[in-house]
N, C-alpha and C positions, 0 to 999 in steps of 0.2 A: 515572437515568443508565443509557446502555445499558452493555450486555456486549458482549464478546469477539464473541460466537455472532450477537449483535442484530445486531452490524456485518457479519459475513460475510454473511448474509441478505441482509441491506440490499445490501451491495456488490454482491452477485450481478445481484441483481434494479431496481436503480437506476441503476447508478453506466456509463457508457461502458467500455468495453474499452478497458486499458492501449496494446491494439496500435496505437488510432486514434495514437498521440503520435509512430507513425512510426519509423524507424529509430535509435538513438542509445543514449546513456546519458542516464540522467534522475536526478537526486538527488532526493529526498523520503524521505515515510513511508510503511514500512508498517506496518499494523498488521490481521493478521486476512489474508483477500484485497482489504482497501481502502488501496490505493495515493494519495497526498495529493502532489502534482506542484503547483506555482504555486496554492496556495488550490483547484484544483479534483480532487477526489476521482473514480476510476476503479478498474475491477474489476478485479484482478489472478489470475490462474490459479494462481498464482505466490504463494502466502501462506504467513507465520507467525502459529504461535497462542500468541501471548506476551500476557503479564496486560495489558503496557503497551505503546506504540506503539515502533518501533526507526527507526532510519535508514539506508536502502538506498538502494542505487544500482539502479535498475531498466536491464537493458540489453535493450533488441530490436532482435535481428538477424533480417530476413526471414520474420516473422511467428513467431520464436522465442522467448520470454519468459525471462528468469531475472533473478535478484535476489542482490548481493552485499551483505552485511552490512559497513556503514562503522564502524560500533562494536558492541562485545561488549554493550553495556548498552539495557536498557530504560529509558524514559523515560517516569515519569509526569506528566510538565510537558506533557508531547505530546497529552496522552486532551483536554483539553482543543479541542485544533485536531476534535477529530473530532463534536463537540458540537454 
């Protein structure tokens, strides 16, 4: 099972840029800088480094990135989706 660390790696070097999703607010997960938007997974500039995945609101405004946190809690039901 990966790590925390595995997954930022990975998200770096794998995963498309959060920015491709365009202007908006976007609900999903993050976990690490890998962002989980509709089933498909994107790198986020924009990470937390939490044991467990959390649930953000990801907002881009004009190629600006940030992430508001929808709950205070971590979720290990979540590490699963990232599997």
């Amino acid at each position: 099972m990966k790590n925390i660390n595995e997954f930022i790696t990975e998200s770096l070097n794998n995963y498309p840029n959060v920015k491709e999703l365009g202007n908006g607010e976007f609900d999903g997960v993050l976990w690490g800088h890998c962002f989980l938007y509709e089933n498909k997974k994107y790198y986020s500039e924009i990470g937390w480094r939490n044991a467990f995945p959390s649930y953000c609101k990801m907002i881009i405004d004009e190629e600006k990135v940030s992430a508001k946190q929808v709950d205070k809690y971590q979720h290990i039901g979540l590490k699963k989706l990232f599997e």
